[in-house]
C-alpha positions as CSV (number, residue, x, y, z in Angstrom):
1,X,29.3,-14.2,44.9
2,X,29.7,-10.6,45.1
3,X,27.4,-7.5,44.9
4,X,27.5,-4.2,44.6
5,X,25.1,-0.9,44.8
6,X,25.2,2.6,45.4
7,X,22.8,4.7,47.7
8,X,22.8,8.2,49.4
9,X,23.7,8.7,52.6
10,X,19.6,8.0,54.6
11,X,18.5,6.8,51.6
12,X,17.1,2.8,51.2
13,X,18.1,0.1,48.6
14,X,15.9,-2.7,48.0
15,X,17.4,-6.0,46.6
16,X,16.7,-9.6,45.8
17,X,19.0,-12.7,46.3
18,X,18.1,-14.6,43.3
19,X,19.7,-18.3,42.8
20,X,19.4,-21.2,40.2
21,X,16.6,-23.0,42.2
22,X,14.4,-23.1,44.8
23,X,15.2,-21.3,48.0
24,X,13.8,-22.3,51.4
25,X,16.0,-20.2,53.8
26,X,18.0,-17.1,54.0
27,X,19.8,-14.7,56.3
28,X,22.4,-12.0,57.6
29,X,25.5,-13.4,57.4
30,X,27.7,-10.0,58.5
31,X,25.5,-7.4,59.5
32,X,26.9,-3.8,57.7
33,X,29.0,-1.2,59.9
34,X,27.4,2.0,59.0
35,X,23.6,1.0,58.1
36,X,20.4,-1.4,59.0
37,X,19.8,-4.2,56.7
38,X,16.3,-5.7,57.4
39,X,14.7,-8.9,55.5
40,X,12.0,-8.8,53.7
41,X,11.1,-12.1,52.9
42,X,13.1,-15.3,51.9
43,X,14.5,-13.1,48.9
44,X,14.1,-9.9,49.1
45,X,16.7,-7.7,51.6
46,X,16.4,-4.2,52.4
47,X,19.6,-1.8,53.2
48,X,19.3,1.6,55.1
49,X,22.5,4.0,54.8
50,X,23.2,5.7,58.0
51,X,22.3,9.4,57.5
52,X,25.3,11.6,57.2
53,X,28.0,8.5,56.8
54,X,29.8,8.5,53.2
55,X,32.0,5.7,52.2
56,X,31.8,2.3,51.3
57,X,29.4,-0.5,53.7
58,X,29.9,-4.0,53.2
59,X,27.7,-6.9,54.4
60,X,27.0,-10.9,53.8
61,X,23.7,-12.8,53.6
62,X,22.9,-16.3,52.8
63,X,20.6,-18.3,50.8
64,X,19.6,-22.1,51.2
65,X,18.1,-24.2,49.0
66,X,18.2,-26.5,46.0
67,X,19.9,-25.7,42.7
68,X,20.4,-27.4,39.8
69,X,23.4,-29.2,41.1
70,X,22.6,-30.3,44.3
71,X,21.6,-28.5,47.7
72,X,23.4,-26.0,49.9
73,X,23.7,-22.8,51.3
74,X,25.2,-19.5,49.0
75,X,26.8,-16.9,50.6
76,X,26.6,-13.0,48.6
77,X,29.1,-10.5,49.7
78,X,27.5,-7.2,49.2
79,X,29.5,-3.7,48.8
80,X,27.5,-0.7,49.0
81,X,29.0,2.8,48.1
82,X,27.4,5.6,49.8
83,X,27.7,8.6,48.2
């Protein structure tokens, strides 16, 4: 899976990871280069562009659970363009 958002440079971007299913677990996978990315809860993440920095951030995080398939962990790529 693969995400993508746009924030100012300073500026904050809540999110949620939402899956088919129940999820129990989540995390950072690949923490981002040029801002803080702090969880919320077992959803919900929150991203932080570094003041002054404009480009492009990417970072991974992971949810675990069961789906309507079977169990198992997701991973979301998420691409954030600061502008």
């Amino acid at each position: 899976m693969t995400a993508y958002f746009a924030v100012r440079p300073g500026e904050t971007c809540n999110f949620p990871m939402r899956l088919p299913g129940a999820m129990h677990n989540s995390g950072v996978s690949q923490k981002p280069a040029h801002g803080t990315l702090r969880q919320i809860n077992v959803t919900t993440f929150r991203y932080t562009a570094a003041s002054g920095y404009k480009g492009n951030d990417t970072f991974a995080i992971y949810g675990e659970g069961k789906g309507p398939y079977g169990s198992g962990r997701s991973v979301m790529t998420v691409n954030a363009t600061i502008e």
